[in-house]
N, C-alpha and C positions, 0 to 999 in steps of 0.2 A: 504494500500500500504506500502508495506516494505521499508527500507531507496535505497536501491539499484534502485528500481523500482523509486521513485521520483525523483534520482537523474539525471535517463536514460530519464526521463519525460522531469527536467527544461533541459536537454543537449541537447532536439526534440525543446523546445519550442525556446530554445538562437537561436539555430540552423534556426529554422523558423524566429527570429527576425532580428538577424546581415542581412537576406538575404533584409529582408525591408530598411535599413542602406544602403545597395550597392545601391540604388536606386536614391538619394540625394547626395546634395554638403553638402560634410561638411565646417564648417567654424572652423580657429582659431584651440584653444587646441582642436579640439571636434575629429580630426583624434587620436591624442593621449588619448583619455579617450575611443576610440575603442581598438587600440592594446590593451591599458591596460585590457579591456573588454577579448578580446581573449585571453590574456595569463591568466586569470583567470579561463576561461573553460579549456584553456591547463590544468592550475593544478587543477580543478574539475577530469579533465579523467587522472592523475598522482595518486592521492591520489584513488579515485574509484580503479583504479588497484590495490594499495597498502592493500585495504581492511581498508583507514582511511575513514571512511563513512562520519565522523561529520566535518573533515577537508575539503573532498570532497564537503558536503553539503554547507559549507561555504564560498567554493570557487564560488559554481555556483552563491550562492545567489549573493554575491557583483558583481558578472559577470552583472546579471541580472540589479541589481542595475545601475552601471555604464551604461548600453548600453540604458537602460529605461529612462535617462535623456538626452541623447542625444534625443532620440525618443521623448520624449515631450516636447526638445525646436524646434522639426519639425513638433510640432501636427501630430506625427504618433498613439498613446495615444489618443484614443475615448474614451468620457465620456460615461458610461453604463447607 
């Protein structure tokens, strides 16, 4: 998979996550460690346009990052 393809990948999967998010109460900072979440994929599909791929890729990651620790202080995060 090319860098473009991964990055349209983690932007389905946030995509699918944030929607799990709408479903719970957030408590405390946890609504602000969301925005921050989304405006991080904002700038994953900023930089993607721009053809900065590694910037872009950077962006989703911490996106993911953030929004993954909201997600397992709600046990949404199933152990495999």
């Amino acid at each position: 998979m090319d860098a473009i393809g991964r990055i349209k990948k983690d932007l389905e999967l946030f995509a699918k996550n944030i929607k799990e998010i709408e479903s719970i109460k957030l408590h405390g900072e946890e609504c602000k460690i969301v925005e921050m979440a989304q405006n991080y994929r904002d700038d994953t599909t900023y930089y993607l346009e721009h053809k900065d791929y590694l910037t872009s890729f950077g962006c989703i990651t911490y996106a993911h990052g953030l929004l993954d620790a909201v997600r397992l202080s709600h046990h949404l995060i199933k152990d495999e």
